[in-house]
Structure formats: C-alpha cells, structure tokens
C-alpha positions as CSV (number, residue, x, y, z in Angstrom):
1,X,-5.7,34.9,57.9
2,X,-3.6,32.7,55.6
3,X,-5.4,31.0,52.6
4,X,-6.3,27.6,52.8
5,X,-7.0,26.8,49.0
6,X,-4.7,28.6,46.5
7,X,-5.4,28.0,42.9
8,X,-1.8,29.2,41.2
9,X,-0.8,26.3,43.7
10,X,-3.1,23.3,44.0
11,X,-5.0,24.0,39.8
12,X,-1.6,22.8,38.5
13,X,-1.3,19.9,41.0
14,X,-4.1,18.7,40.6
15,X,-3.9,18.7,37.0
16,X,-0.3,16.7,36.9
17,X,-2.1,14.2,39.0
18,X,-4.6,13.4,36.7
19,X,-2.0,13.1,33.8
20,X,-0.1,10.3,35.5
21,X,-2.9,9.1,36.9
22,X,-3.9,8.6,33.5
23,X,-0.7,8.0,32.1
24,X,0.0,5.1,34.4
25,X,-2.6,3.2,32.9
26,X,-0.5,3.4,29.0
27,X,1.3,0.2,29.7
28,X,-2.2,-2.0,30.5
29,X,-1.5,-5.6,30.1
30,X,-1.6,-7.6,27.0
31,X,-4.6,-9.5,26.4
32,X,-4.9,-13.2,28.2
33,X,-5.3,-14.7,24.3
34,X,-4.3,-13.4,21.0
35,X,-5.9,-16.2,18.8
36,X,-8.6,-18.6,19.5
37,X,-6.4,-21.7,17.4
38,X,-3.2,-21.5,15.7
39,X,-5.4,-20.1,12.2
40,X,-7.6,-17.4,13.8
41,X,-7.1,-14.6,16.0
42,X,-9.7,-13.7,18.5
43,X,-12.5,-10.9,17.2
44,X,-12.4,-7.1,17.5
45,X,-14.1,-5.7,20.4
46,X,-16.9,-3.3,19.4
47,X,-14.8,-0.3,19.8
48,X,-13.3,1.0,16.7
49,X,-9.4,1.3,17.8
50,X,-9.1,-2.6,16.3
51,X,-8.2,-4.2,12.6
52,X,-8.2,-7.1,11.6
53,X,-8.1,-8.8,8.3
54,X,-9.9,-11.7,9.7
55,X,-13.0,-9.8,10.2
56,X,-15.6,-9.5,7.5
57,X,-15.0,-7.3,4.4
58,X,-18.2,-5.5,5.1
59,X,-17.0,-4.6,8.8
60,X,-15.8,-1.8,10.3
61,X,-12.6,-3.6,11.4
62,X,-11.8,-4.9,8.4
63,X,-8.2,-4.4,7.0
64,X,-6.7,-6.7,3.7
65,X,-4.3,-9.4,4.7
66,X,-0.7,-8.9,3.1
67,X,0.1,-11.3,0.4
68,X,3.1,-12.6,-0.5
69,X,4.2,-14.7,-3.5
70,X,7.1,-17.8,-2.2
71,X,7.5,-19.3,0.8
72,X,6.1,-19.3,4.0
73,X,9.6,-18.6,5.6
74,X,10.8,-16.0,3.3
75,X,7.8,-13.8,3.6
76,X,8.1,-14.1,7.8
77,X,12.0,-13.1,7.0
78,X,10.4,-10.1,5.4
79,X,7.8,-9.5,7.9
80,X,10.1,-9.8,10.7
81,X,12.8,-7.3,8.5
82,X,9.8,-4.6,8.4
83,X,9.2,-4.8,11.9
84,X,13.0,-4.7,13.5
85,X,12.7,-1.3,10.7
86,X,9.4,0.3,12.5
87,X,10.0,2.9,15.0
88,X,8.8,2.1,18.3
89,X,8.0,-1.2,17.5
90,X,9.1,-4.5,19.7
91,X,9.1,-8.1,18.6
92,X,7.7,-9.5,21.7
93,X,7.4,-13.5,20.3
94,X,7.9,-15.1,16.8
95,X,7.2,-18.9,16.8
96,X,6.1,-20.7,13.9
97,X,3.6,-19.2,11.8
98,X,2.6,-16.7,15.0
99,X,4.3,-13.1,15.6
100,X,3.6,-10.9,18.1
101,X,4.9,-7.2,18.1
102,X,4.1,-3.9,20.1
103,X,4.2,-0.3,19.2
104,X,4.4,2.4,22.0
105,X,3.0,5.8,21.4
106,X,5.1,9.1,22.1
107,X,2.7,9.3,25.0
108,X,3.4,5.3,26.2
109,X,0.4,4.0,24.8
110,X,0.7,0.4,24.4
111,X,-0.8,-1.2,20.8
112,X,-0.6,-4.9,20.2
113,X,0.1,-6.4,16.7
114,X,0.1,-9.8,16.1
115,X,0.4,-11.6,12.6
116,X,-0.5,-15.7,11.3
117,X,1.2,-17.0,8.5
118,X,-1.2,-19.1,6.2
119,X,1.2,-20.7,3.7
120,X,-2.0,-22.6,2.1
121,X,-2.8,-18.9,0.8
122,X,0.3,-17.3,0.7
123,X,-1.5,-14.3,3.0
124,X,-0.1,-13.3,6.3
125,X,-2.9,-12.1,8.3
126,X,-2.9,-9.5,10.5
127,X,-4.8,-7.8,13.5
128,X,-3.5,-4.4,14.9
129,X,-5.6,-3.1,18.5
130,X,-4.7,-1.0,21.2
131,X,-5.0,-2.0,24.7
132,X,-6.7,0.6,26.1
133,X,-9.2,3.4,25.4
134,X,-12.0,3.6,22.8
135,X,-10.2,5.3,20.0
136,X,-7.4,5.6,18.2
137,X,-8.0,8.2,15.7
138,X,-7.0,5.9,12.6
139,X,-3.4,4.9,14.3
140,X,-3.8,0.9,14.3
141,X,-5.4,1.2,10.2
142,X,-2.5,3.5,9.2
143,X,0.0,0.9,11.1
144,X,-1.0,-1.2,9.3
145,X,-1.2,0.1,5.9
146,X,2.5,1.3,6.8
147,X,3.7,-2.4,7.3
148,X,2.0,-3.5,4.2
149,X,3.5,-0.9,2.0
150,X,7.0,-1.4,3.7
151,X,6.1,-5.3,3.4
152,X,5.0,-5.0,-0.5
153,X,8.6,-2.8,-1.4
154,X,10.6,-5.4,0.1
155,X,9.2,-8.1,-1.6
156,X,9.4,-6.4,-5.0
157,X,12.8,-5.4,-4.1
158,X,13.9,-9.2,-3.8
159,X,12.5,-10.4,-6.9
C-alpha cells in the first residue's frame, strides 16, 4: 500500500512555504504618513524596532538629531551624499526640508528612513523604523548611528 504522507517529501515543502509565505510580506507598504506637519514626524509605535530623535530623551526610542554647522542646503547636500554612499539604501523623495529613504535587508526587509531639515537649529532630525515585525535587534539605532558618523566625517572633511 503506497504511503500517503511522506516526511523526506512534504517536511521540506512545507517548510519553503512558510518562508515565502513569510517572505512575501518583506516588502509591506510604507506607512499612509510620515510626519504629522512639515516640522514633526509622526511618533514611534510601542514596539521597539523605531528611532526617532523627536521622541523624548528619556524614551526608549530616543536617538540624537545630527547637527550641522552652515546652511540648510549644504548639510541636505551632505545628507543626501551619505545616503547615495549607504548600501541598500534608496532615495525614495527629497523635497524641501523632507527626505525620504529605504534600506532593504539581505532578507528583503523593508525599513523606512525619513529626515526634516530644521535650519532654525541647524539639526536635521531623523526617524529610522521598520515596516514590519516587532524587532529589529538594534538594526534601525545602528543605521542610524552609521549615517551620523558618515554625516559628521563629511562635514569635517569640507571645512
């Protein structure tokens, strides 16, 4: 009588299912709104794979703006130069004092950075969140550290 279920068969099936099951969901859409007015970005969720250096020093979420000494248009020439420099990184929209960028992950995660000029304190703030999932192990902090240093070395570099 011929087997109905056979594991060296179906156990590997049904585990590639549930990847790209799971996989397919990587490339989530981007939020409906990024900032709430042209000055402030919309909170952090609850969940800890979010920064923000608009959220309060004492929270969780918190992450320092990037300050920059000039003008408002030479530091988005260097912000823009750090990004076009990331790997994996795509400048999705870059009008005025608003820039919009994504990172995928190796595994097609989708994250979502997004940066406001504020020439009135020479600060470019910055919020850094993934689009889907709970965690991110650190990735959207170290990001952003990572643009900031590359940020702070091109500035010096240029004086």
């Amino acid at each position: 009588m011929p087997r109905v279920f056979d594991k060296s068969i179906h156990k590997p099936m049904a585990t590639a299912i549930v990847m790209v099951a799971a996989l397919a969901g990587c490339g989530a859409s981007p939020p409906k709104q990024f900032r709430i007015d042209a000055n402030h970005f919309t909170p952090c969720a609850h969940a800890p794979h979010c920064v923000s250096s608009q959220a309060e020093p004492s929270d969780a979420h918190y992450v320092r703006p990037l300050a920059y000494h000039g003008s408002a248009r030479q530091a988005k020439q260097t912000l823009m130069a750090v990004l076009r420099g990331e790997d994996n990184a795509r400048i999705v929209s870059a009008k005025g004092h608003f820039v919009h960028a994504t990172f995928t992950t190796t595994l097609g995660f989708v994250d979502d950075v997004t940066f406001i000029i504020q020439p009135a304190a020479a600060v470019i703030d910055v919020k850094s969140s993934s689009r889907i999932g709970y965690y991110d192990f650190g990735v959207n902090r170290d990001r952003v550290a990572r643009i900031r240093k590359a940020f702070e070395a091109r500035l010096a570099a240029a004086r």
